[in-house]
C-alpha positions in Angstrom: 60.4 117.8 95.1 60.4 120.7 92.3 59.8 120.9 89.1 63.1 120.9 88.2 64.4 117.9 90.4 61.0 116.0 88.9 62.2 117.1 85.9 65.9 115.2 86.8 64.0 112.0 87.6 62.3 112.0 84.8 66.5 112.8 82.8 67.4 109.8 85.1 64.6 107.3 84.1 65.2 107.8 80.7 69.0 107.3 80.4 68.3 103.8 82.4 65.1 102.5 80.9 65.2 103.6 77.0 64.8 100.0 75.9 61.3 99.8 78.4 60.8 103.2 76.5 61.0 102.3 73.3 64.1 104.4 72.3 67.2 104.4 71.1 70.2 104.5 73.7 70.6 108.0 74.4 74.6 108.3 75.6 75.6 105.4 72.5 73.8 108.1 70.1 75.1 111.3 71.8 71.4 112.7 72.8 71.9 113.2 76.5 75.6 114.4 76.2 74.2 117.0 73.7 71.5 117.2 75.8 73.9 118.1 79.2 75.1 121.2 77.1 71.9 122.7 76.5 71.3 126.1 78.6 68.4 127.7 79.8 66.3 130.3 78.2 67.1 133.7 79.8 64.6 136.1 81.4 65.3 138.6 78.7 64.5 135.5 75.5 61.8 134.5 77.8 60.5 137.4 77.8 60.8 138.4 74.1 59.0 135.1 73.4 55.9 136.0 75.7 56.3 139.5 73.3 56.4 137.8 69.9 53.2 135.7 71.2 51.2 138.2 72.9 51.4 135.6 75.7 51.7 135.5 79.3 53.6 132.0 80.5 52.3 130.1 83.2 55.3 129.5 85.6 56.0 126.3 85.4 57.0 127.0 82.0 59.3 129.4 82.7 60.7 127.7 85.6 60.9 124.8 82.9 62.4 126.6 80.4 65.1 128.0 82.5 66.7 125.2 83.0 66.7 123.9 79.9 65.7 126.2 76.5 64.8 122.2 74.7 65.7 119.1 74.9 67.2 118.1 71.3 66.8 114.7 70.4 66.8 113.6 73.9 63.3 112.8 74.9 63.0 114.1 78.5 58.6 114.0 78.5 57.9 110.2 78.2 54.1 110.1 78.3 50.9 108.1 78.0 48.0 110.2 76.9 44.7 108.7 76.5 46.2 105.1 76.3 48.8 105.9 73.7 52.7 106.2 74.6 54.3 109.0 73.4 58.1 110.4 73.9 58.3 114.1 73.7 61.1 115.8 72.9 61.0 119.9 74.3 61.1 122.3 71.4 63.7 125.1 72.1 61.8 128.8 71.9 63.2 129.0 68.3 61.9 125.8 67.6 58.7 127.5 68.8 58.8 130.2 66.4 59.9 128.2 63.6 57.0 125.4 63.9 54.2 128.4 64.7 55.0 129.6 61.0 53.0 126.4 59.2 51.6 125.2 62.1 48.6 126.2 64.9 49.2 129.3 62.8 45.6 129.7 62.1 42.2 129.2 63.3 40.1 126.4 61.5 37.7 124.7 63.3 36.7 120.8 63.3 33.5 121.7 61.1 35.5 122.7 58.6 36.7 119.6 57.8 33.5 118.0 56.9 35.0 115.4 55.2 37.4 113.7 57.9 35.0 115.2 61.0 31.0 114.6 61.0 29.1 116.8 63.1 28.6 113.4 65.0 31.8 112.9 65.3 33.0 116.4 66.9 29.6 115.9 69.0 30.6 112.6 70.7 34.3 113.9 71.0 33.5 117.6 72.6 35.1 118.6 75.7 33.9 121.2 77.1 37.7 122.8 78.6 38.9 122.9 74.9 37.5 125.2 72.1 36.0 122.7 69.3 39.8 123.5 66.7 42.1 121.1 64.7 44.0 124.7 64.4 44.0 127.2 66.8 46.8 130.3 66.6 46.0 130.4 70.6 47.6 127.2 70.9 51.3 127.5 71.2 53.0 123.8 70.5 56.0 123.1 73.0 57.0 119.5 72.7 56.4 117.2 70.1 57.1 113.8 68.8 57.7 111.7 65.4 57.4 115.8 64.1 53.6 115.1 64.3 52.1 114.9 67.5 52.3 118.1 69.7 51.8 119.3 73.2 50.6 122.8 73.5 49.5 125.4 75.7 46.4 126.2 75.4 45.8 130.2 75.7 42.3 130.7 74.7 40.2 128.3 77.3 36.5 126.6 76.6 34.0 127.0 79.3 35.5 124.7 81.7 39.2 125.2 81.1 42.4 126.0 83.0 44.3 128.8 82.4 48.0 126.5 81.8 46.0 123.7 80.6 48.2 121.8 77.6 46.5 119.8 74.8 47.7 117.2 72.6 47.5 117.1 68.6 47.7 113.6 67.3 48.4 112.9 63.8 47.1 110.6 61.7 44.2 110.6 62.5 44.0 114.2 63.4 42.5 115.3 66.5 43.2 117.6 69.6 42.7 115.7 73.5 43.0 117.4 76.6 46.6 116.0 78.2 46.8 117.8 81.6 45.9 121.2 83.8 49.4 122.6 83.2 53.0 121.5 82.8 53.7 120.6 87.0 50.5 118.1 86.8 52.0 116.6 83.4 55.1 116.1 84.8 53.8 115.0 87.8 51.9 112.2 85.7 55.3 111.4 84.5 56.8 110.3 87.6 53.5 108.3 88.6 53.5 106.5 85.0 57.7 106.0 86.2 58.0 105.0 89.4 
């Protein structure tokens, strides 16, 4: 199976089980009708997004984001990341360029936040495949959900990193994980977590 059929699955899944899910019903609310009409980035936006960023895209992404440029309200990356379930929604590339403006928009790292992170704290939390940040302008947020938890790739590795890798921001409290190597193993996480 490829991405995109995964990614189907996944569509699937979701339309049947959003009470298992914890969401509303998405044809009663309109989300995966709206969701149906939703195009596909072209090479040429594509493109002017890796521009805009300074970016290359790892490509799955693209693949990704060819078929559909967002998701809307429809919540097409169910997940469970460190224990915790999360429904992501997939932010269009203008939704990109929008949420980069006030957020991930600068670099700050966990020390500078003495008084929600001790040095103990950032110690006992370290990974060693993601630079020690709470904001990082090298992390580019693609998904999110309840507007305050993100996924992002991650374009400026730790020592032990993979280029693709994507991270998770989790509000409240606030802290960056490590979710997956790159979009194809996240997805493929999905469908284990699924079926």
């Amino acid at each position: 199976m490829d991405l995109i059929q995964k990614i189907r699955r996944i569509e699937q899944y979701v339309v049947e089980n959003f009470e298992e899910l914890d969401m509303d019903d998405p044809i009663e609310e309109g989300y995966w009708e709206e969701y149906q009409e939703i195009p596909g980035a072209s090479q040429k936006e594509i493109e002017a997004f890796e521009k805009k960023f300074s970016i290359k895209l790892p490509k799955d992404f693209k693949e990704l984001y060819s078929y559909k440029n967002g998701s809307q309200y429809f919540s097409i990356l169910p997940s469970v990341i460190h224990g915790v379930e999360m429904s992501f929604n997939l932010m269009s590339m203008k939704q990109i360029e929008r949420t980069k403006q006030y957020f991930q928009n600068r670099d700050a790292l966990l020390t500078e936040f003495p008084d929600f992170f001790t040095e103990e704290e950032i110690e006992k939390t370290r990974d060693s495949r993601i630079k020690p940040y709470l904001f990082h302008k090298q992390w580019i947020p693609f998904a999110e959900y309840c507007d305050s938890c993100f996924l992002m790739l991650d374009f400026d590795l730790d020592k032990e990193g993979k280029e693709g890798q994507i991270l998770c921001y989790i509000h409240d409290p606030d802290e960056v994980i490590y979710a997956a190597a790159g979009l194809s193993e996240f997805v493929d996480d999905i469908l284990l977590t699924i079926d």
